[in-house]
C-alpha positions as CSV (number, residue, x, y, z in Angstrom):
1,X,-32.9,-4.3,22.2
2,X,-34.4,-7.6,21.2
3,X,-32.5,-11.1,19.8
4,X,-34.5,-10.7,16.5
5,X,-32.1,-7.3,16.4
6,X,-29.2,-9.3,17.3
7,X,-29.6,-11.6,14.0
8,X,-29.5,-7.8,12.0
9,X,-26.4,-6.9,13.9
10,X,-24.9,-10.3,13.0
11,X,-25.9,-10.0,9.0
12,X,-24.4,-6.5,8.8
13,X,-21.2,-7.4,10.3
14,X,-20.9,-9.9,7.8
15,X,-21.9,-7.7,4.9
16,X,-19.6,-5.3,6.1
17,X,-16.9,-7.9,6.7
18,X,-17.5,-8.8,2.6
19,X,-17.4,-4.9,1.6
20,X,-14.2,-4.8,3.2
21,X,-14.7,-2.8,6.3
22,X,-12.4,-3.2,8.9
23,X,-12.3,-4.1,12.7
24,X,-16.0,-4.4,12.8
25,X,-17.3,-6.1,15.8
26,X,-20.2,-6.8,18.3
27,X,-20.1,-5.5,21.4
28,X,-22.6,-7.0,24.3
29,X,-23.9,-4.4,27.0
30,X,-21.4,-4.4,29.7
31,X,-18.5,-2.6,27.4
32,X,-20.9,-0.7,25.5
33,X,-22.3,1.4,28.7
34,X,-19.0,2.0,29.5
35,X,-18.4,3.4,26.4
36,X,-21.9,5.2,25.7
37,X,-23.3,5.7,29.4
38,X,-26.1,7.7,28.0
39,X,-27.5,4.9,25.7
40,X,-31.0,2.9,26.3
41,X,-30.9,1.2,29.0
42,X,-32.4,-1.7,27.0
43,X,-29.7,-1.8,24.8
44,X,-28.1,-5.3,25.0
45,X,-25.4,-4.9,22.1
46,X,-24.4,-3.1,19.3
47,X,-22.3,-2.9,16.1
48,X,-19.5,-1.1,16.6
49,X,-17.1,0.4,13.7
50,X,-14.2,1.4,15.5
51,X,-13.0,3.1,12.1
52,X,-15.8,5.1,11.4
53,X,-16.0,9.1,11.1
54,X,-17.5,12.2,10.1
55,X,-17.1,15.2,8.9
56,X,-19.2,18.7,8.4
57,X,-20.3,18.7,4.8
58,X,-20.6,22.2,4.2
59,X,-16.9,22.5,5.6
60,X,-15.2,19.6,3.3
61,X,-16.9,21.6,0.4
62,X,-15.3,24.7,1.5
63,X,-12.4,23.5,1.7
64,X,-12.5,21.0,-1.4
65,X,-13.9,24.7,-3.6
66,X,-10.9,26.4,-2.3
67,X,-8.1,24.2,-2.7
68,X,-9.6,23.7,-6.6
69,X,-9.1,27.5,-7.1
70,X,-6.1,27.8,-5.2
71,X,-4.9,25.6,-8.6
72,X,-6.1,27.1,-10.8
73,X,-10.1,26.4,-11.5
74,X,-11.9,29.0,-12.1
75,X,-15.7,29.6,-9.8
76,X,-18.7,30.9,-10.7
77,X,-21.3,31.5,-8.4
78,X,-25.1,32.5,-9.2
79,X,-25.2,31.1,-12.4
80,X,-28.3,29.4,-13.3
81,X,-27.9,26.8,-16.4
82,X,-30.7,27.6,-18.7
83,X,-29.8,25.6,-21.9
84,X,-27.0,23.3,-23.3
85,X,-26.5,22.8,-27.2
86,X,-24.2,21.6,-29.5
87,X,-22.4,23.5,-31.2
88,X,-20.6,23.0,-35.1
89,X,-17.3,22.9,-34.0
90,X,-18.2,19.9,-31.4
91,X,-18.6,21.8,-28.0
92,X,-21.4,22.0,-26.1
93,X,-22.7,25.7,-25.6
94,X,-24.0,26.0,-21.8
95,X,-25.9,29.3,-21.5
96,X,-26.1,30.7,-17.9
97,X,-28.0,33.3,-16.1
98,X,-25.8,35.7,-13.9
99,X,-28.5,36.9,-10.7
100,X,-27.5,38.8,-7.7
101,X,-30.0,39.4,-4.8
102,X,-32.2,42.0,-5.5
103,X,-31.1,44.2,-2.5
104,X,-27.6,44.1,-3.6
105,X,-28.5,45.4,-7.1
106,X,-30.7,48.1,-5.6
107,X,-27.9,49.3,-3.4
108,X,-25.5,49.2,-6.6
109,X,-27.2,50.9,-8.7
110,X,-27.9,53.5,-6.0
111,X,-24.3,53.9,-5.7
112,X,-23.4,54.2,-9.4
113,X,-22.0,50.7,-9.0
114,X,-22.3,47.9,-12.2
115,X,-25.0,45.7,-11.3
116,X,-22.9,42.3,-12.0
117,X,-20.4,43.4,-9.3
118,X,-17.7,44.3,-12.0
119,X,-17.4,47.9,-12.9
120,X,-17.7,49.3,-16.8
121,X,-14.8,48.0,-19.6
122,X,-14.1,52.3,-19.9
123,X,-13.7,52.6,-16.3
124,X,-11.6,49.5,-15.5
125,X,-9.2,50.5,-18.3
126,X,-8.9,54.2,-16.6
127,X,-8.4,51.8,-13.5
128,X,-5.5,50.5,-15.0
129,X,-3.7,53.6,-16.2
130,X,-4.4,55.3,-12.7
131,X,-2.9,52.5,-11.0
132,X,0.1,52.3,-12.7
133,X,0.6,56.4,-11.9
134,X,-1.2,56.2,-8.4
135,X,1.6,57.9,-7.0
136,X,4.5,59.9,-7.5
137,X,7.2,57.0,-6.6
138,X,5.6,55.0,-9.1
139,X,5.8,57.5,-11.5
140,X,9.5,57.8,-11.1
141,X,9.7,53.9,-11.1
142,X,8.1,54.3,-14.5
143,X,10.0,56.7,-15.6
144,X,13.0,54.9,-14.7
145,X,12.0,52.2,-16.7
146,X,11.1,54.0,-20.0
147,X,15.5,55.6,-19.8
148,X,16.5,52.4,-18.8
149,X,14.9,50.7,-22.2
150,X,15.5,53.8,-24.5
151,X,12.1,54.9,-24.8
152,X,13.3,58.4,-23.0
153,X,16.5,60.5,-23.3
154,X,18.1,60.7,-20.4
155,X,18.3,64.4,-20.8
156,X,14.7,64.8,-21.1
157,X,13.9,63.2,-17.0
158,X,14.0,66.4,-15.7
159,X,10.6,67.5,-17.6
160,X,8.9,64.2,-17.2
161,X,9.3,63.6,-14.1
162,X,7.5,67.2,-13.6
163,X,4.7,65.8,-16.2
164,X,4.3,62.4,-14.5
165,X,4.1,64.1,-11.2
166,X,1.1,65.9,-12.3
167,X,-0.6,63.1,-13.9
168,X,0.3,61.1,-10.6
169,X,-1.6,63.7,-8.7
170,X,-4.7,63.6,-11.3
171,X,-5.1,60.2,-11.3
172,X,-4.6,59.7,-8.0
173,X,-7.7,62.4,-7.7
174,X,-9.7,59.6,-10.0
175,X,-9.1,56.8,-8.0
176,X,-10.9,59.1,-5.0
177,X,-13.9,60.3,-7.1
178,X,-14.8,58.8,-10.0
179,X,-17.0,55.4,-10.2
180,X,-14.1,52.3,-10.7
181,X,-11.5,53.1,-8.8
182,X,-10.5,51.5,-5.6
183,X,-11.2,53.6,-2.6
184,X,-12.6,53.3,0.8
185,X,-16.2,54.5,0.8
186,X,-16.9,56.4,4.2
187,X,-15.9,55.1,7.4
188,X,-13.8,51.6,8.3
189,X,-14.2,52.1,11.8
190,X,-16.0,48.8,12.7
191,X,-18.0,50.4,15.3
192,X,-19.3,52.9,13.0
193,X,-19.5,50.4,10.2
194,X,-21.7,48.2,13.0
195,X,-24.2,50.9,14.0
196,X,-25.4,50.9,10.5
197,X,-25.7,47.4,10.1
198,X,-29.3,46.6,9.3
199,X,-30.6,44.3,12.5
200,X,-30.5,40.5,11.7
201,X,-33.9,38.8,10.7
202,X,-35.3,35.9,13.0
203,X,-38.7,35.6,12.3
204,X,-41.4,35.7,9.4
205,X,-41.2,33.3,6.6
206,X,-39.6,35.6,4.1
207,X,-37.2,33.6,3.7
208,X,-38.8,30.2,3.5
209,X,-37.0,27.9,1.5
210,X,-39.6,26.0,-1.0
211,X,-38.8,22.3,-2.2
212,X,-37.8,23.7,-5.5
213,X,-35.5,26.2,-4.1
214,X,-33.5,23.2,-2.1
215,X,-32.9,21.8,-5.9
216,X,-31.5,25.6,-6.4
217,X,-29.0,26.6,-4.0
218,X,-31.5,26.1,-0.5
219,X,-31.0,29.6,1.4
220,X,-29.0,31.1,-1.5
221,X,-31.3,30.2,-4.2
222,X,-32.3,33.1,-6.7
223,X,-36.1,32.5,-5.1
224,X,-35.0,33.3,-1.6
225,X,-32.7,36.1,-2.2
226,X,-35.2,37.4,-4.5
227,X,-32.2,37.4,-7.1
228,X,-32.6,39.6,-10.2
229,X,-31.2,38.6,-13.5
230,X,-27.8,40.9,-13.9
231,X,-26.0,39.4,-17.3
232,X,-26.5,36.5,-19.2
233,X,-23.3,34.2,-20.0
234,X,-22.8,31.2,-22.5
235,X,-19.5,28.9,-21.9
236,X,-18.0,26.5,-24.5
237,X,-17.1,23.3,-23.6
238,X,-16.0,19.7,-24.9
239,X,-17.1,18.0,-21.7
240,X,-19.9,18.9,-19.2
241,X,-20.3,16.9,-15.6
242,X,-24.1,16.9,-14.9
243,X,-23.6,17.0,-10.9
244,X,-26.2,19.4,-10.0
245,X,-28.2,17.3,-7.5
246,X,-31.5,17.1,-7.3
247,X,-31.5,19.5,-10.5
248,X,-29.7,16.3,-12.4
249,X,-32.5,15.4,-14.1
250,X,-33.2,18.6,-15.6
251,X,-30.0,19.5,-16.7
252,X,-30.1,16.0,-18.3
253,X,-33.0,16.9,-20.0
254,X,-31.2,19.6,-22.1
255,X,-29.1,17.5,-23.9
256,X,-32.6,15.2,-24.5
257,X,-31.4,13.0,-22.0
258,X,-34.8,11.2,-20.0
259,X,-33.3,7.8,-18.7
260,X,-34.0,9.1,-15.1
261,X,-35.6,11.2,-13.0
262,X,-34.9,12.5,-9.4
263,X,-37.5,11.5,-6.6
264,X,-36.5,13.8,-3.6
265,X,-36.0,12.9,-0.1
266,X,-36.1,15.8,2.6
267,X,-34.2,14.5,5.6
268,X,-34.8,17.2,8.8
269,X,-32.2,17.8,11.9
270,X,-32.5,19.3,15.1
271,X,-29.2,20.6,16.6
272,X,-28.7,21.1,20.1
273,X,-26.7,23.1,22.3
274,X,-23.2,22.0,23.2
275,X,-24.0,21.2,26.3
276,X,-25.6,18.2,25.4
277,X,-22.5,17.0,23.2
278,X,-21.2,14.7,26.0
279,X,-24.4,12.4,25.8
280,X,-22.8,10.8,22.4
281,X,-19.4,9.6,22.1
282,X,-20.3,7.6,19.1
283,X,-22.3,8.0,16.0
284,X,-25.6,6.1,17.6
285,X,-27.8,4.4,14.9
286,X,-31.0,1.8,15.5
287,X,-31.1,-1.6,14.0
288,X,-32.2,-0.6,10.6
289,X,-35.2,-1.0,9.5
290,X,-35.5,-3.0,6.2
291,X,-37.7,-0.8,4.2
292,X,-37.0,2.6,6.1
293,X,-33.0,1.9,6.5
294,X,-30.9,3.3,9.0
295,X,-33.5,5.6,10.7
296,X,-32.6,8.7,13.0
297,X,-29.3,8.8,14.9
298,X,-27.5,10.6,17.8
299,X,-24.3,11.7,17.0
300,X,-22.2,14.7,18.8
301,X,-20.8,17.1,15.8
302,X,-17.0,17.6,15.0
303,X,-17.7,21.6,17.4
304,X,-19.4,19.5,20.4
305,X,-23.2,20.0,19.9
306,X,-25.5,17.1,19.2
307,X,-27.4,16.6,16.6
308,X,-30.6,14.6,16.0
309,X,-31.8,13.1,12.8
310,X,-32.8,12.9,9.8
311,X,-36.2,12.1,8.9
312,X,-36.8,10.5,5.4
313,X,-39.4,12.4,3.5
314,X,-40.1,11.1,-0.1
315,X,-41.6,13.9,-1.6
316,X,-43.7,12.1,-4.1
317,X,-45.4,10.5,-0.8
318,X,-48.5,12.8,0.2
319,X,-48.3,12.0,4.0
320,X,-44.4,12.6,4.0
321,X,-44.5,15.4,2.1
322,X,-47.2,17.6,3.9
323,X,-45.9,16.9,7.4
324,X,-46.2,19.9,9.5
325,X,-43.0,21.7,11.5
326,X,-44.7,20.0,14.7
327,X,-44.9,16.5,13.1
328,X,-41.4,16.7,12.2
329,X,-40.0,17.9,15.5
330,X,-42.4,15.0,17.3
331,X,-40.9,12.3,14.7
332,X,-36.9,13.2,15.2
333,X,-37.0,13.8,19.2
334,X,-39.3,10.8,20.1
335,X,-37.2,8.5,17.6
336,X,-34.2,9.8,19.3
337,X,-35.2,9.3,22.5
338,X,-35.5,5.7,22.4
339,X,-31.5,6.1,21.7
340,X,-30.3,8.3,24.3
341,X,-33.6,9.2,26.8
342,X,-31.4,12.2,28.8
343,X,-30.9,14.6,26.3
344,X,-32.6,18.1,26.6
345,X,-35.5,19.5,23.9
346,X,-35.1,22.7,25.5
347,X,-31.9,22.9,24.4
348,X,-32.5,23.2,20.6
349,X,-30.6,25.9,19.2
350,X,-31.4,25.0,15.3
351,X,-33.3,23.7,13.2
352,X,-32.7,22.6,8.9
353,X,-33.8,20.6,6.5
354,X,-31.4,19.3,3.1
355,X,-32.8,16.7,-0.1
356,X,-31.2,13.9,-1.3
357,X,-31.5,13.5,-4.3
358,X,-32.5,9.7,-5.0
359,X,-33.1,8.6,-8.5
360,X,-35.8,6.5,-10.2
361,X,-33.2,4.1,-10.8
362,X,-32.7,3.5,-7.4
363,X,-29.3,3.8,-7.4
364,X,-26.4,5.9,-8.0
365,X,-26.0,7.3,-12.0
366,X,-22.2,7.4,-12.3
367,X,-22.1,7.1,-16.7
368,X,-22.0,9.2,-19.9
369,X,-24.7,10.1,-20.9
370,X,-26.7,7.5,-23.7
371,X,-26.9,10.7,-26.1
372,X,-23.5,12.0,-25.5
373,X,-20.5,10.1,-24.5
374,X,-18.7,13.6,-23.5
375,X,-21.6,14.8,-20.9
376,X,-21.1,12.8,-17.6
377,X,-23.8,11.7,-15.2
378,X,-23.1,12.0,-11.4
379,X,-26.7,12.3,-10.5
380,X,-28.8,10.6,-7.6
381,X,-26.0,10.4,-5.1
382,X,-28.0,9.9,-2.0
383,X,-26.5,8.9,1.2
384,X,-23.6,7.7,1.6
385,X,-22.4,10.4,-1.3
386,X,-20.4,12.6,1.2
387,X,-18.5,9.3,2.3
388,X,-18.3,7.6,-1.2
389,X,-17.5,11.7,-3.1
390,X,-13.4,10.6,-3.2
391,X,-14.2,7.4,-5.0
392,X,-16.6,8.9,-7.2
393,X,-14.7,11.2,-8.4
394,X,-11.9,9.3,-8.9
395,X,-14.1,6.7,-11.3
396,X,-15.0,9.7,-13.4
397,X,-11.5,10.6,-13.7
398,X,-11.6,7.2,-15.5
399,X,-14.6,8.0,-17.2
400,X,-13.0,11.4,-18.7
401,X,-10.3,10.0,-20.1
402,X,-12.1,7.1,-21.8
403,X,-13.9,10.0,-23.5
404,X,-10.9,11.5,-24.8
405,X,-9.3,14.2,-22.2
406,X,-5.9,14.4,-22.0
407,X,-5.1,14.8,-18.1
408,X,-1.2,15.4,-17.6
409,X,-0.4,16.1,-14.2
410,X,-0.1,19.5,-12.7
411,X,3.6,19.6,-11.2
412,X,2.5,23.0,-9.6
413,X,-0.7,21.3,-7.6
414,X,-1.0,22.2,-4.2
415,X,-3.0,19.5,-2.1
416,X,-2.7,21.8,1.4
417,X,-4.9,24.3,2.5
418,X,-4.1,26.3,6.0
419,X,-6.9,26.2,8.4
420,X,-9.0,29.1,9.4
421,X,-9.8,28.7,12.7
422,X,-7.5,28.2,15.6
423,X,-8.2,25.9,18.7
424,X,-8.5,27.7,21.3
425,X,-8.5,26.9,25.4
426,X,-10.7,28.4,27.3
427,X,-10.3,32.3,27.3
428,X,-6.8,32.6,27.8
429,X,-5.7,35.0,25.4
430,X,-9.0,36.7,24.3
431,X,-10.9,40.0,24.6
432,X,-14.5,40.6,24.7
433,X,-16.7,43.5,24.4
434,X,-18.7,46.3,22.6
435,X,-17.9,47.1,19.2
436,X,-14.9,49.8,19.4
437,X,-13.5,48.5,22.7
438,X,-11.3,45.7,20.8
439,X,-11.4,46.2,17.0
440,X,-8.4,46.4,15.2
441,X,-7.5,48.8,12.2
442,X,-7.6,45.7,9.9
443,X,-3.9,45.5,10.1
444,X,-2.6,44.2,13.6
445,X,-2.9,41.1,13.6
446,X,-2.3,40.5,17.5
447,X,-5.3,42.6,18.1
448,X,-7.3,40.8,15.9
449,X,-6.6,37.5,17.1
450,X,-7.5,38.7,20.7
451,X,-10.5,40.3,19.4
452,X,-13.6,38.1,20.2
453,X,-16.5,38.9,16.8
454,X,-18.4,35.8,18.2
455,X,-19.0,35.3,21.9
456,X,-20.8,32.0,21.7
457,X,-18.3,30.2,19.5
458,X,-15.1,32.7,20.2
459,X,-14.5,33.2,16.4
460,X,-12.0,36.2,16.6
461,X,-11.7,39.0,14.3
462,X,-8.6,37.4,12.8
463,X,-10.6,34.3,11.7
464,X,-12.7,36.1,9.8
465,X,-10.4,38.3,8.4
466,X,-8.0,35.1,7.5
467,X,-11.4,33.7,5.9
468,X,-12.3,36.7,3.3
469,X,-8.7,37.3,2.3
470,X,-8.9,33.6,0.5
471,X,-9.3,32.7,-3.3
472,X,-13.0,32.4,-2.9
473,X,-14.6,35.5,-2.6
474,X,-16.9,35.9,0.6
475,X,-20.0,38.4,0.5
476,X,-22.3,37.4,2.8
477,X,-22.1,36.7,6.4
478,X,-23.3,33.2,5.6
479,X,-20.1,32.5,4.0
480,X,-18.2,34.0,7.0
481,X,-20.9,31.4,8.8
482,X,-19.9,28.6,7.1
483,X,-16.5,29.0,8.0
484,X,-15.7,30.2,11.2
485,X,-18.8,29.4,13.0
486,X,-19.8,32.8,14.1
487,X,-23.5,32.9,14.6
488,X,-23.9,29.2,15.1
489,X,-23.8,28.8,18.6
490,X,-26.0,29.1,21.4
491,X,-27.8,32.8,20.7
492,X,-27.8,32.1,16.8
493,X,-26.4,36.0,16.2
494,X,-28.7,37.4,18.6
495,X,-28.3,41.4,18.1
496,X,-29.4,41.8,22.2
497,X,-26.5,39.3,22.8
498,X,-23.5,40.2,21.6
499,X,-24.3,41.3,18.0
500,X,-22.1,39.1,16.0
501,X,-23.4,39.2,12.9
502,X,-23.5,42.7,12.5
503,X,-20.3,42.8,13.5
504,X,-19.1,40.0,11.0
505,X,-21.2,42.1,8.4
506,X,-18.8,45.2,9.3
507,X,-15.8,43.3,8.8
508,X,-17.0,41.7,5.4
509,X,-17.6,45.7,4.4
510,X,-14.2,46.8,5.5
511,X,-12.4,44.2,4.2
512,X,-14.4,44.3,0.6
513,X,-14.1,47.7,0.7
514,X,-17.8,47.7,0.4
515,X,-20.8,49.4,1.9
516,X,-22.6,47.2,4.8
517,X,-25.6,47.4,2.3
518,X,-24.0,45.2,0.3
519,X,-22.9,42.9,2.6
520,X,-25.7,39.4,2.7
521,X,-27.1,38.4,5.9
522,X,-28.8,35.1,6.9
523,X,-32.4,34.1,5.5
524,X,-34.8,33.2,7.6
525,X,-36.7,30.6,8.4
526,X,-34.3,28.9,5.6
527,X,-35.8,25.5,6.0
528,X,-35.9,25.2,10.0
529,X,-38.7,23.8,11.4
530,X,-38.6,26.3,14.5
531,X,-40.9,29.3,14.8
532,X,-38.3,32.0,15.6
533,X,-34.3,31.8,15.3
534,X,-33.6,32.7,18.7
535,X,-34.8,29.9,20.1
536,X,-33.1,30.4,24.2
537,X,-35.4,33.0,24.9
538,X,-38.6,31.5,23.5
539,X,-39.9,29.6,26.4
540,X,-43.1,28.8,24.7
541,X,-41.0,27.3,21.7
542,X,-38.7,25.4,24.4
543,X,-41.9,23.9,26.2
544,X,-43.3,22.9,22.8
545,X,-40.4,20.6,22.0
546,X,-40.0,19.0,25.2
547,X,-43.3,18.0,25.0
548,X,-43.1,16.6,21.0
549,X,-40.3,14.3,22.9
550,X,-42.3,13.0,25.2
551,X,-44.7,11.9,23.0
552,X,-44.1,8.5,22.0
């Protein structure tokens, strides 16, 4: 907006220019209202990056998590590292704690269910022998088998098919009643599955994410799902990657490892409806500031909503730190209005909150560690980690095999991954309604994909069935969330609305085979700066942030 802002513009191209970024160029008012209309109308140029993109991060990990089991890697989830030594044989000796929420393990043990989600070694083996006589073809198929390879006399069939009958119907009579054994539990109607569903929470600070818990796991930290401790674990290793995030620093400090620590930097959002998407074609930034850096931006998401943001709280700054939710709310819509004045506050559907983990070197630690060249720093990757994470990890490629791993390539590796969600235009094709109107059995797939779970968004039944049969195991309708999109639009899962979550919450239980008990739900407030989830009926909330916009 000023010529002093120009010379910036003019010094960043060049920099860019020298860091090899392509097609970079200054563009003076005239084309860039035609390109952002909504923009300042004191804009007088910008830096335009032609080439530029984004992505949704929680998606790329998704998909990157998947694709790394789909070959092979094995997950473990709710694991808390509690202590890494060495052992004599060379390997380090990573102990974990294995936590499930608190209400799950209730509900298990109610049930007569193993708290860790696995059921007892005695039961799983009876599992096995019932499931290879579940029924009486397979019994013959077995009994088959044992003539064909000479264990049995083919004169003696006759009698053991009578014997293998009976034990067919026995253990098939196990599989129904006893703890262990696969079996639907009650209903899989989904409308009957839906009336029991426990309604969503959005209000009260029960589930407040802490600063600590952001370091954790945020809203699916042991803290805020009031996880109890269910087994521990300990996994041998000759190589360990320290990329636990703003945690780095203490799982550096188990190996005796102090050569940095992590100084946190909250960065808040405030996501708006779609409705607004069309006021940002671009991703709009300021002129940076020199100390503060690129400051908030105006950017329209990948699904069409805008979003506004971040702030840049260092934690170990008192003033930053203890910021109220009104301060923070006042700091990202004023900033943002002096990008893109026409935008509605009213329309705020969400609110979150993430930490970057920046280090006390004030850079990025990509090294072995000084006190063992086979534990690998990736620690205080602050922005622009999500854009620089394919180069990283291909430098400590480099850096494992300098350290000795052996790294032939997998001829079986499968780089694809199908998507989940289908685009879809307009309504053409779908069904909406109460639960029990359109639900499928869980096996016609044309019914499900007509079937609309999520009205806001038009996630379909299919979608979220497609999602759970995956290789990463779903439990939670946060997962479901995280993929599909259902319960992120306009009514956030609003139970007077249409209900979706409940009714992704039914599916999760049908599919898992699972009671709805112990099916997760979303935490609230989770680290949003709004005073209640369901934010388009609040008009008290709605008048509150047009007002923090307007004051500048």
């Amino acid at each position: 907006t000023s010529t002093k802002e120009l010379e910036v513009l003019e010094e960043l191209m060049e920099r860019g220019k020298i860091n090899g970024v392509k097609n970079l160029r200054i563009i003076q008012s005239e084309e860039l209202f035609k390109m952002e209309p909504a923009l300042n109308p004191d804009c007088i140029a910008a830096l335009y990056a032609p080439d530029a993109g984004n992505v949704i991060p929680y998606e790329f990990a998704i998909a990157l998590a998947e694709n790394a089991v789909d070959n092979g890697v094995e997950l473990r989830i709710r694991r808390e590292v509690t202590a890494i030594a060495k052992g004599k044989d060379g390997c380090f000796e990573v102990d974990l704690r294995h936590w499930e929420p608190q209400e799950y393990v209730d509900v298990r043990k109610k049930m007569g269910k193993s708290i860790d989600g696995t059921e007892s070694k005695e039961i799983s083996l009876l599992s096995l022998v019932m499931r290879l006589c579940v029924s009486f073809p397979a019994s013959i198929v077995v009994m088959e088998g044992l003539v064909r390879f000479g264990v049995l006399e083919p004169s003696s069939k006759d009698d053991t098919k009578m014997v293998m009958t009976i034990v067919a119907f026995i253990s098939t009579a196990l599989v129904l009643f006893l703890p262990g054994g696969k079996r639907r539990r009650g209903t899989s109607v989904l409308k009957d599955i839906v009336a029991k569903c426990p309604p969503p929470v959005g209000s009260g600070d029960d589930g407040k994410v802490t600063l600590k818990d952001m370091f954790q796991g945020g809203s699916g930290s042991k803290t805020v799902q009031h996880g109890a401790t269910v087994a521990l674990e300990s996994v041998k290793a000759k190589y360990v990657i320290n990329c636990a995030g703003s945690y780095s620093d203490q799982i550096a400090r188990m190996i005796g490892d102090d050569s940095f620590y992590i100084k946190p930097r909250l960065g808040d959002y405030i996501l708006l409806n779609r409705n607004q998407g069309h006021l940002a074609h671009s991703t709009i930034f300021p002129c940076p500031d020199p100390v503060l850096g690129k400051g908030v931006l105006v950017q329209q998401t990948l699904w069409g909503n805008l979003i506004l943001g971040p702030t840049a709280r260092d934690m170990h700054n008192k003033e930053t730190r203890d910021m109220s939710n009104e301060s923070i709310q006042e700091y990202i819509l004023s900033k943002c209005k002096q990008l893109c004045p026409y935008f509605d506050a009213k329309e705020a559907i969400h609110g979150f909150c993430g930490a970057r983990s920046k280090s006390s070197r004030g850079d990025w630690i990509i090294e072995p560690s000084s006190k063992d060249a086979n534990f690998i720093h990736v620690a205080g990757i602050d922005s622009p980690g999500l854009a620089g994470s394919p180069a990283i990890s291909l430098y400590v490629v480099e850096l494992m095999q300098k350290a000795g791993l052996k790294m032939p390539p997998n001829v079986n590796f499968n780089p694809n991954r199908a998507p989940i969600i289908t685009p879809k235009v307009g309504l053409r094709g779908l069904k909406m309604g109460p639960p029990g109107k359109n639900d499928s059995d869980g096996k016609d797939e044309a019914a499900m994909a007509k079937n609309v779970i999520c009205k806001c968004e038009k996630v379909t039944e299919l979608e979220v069935v497609r999602a759970l049969r995956r290789s990463l195991p779903i439990d939670s309708t946060q997962g479901i969330r995280k993929r599909t999109r259902a319960g992120m639009g306009h009514c956030q899962g609003d139970a007077e609305n249409y209900d979706c979550e409940c009714r992704v919450r039914a599916i999760i239980s049908r599919e898992n085979d699972v009671s709805v008990e112990e099916v997760g739900g979303r935490p609230w407030p989770a680290t949003s700066t709004l005073s209640q989830r369901w934010v388009y009926k609040d008009d008290m909330q709605k008048e509150g942030l047009e007002k923090r916009m307007n004051n500048n």
